[in-house]
C-alpha positions as CSV (number, residue, x, y, z in Angstrom):
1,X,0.0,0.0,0.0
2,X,1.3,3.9,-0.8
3,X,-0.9,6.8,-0.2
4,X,-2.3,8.3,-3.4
5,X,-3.1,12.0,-3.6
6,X,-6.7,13.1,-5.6
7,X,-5.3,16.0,-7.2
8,X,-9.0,17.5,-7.5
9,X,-9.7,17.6,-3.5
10,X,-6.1,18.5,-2.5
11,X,-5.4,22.7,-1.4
12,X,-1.8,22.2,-1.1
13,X,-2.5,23.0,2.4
14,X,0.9,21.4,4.1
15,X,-1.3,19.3,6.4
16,X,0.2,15.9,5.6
17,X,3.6,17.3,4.9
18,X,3.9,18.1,8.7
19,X,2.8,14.8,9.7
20,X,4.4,12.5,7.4
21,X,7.6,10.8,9.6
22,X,9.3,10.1,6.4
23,X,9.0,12.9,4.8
24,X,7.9,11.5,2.0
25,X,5.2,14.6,0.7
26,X,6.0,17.2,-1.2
27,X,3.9,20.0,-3.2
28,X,4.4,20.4,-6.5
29,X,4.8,23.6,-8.2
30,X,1.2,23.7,-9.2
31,X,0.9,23.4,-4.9
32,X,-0.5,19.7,-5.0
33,X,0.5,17.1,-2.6
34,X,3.3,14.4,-4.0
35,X,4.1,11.1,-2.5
36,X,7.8,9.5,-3.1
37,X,6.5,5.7,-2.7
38,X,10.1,4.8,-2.6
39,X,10.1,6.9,1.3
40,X,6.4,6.5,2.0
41,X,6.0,4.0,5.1
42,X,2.1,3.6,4.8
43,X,1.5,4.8,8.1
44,X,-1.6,6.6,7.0
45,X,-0.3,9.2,9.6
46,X,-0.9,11.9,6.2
47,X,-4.4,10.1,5.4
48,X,-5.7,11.2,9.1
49,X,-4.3,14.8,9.0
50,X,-5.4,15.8,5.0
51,X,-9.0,18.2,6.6
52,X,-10.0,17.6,2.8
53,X,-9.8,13.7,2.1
54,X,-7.8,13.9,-0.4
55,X,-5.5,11.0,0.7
56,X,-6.1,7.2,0.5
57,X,-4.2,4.6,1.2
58,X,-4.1,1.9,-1.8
């Protein structure tokens, strides 16, 4: 499992940059969320802090 980010429901807000122990987000230059799966631990720590729901783990 990786988190996956819905491009259409994300703000760019920061929310599950700040919570993400691996930092593993990042926001693109268009200020959309970015997950490296290569870092991301599947915690679902960035799935519980996203106030939007753009965040699922698959």
């Amino acid at each position: 499992m990786v988190a996956k980010i819905d491009a259409d429901a994300c703000t760019g807000c920061g929310s599950c940059i700040d919570e993400c122990p691996a930092a593993a987000i990042s926001l693109s230059d268009d200020d959309i969320a970015v997950v490296d799966e290569d870092e991301c631990l599947d915690c679902g720590a960035c799935e519980d802090a996203c106030p939007n729901g753009a965040i699922t783990l698959e």
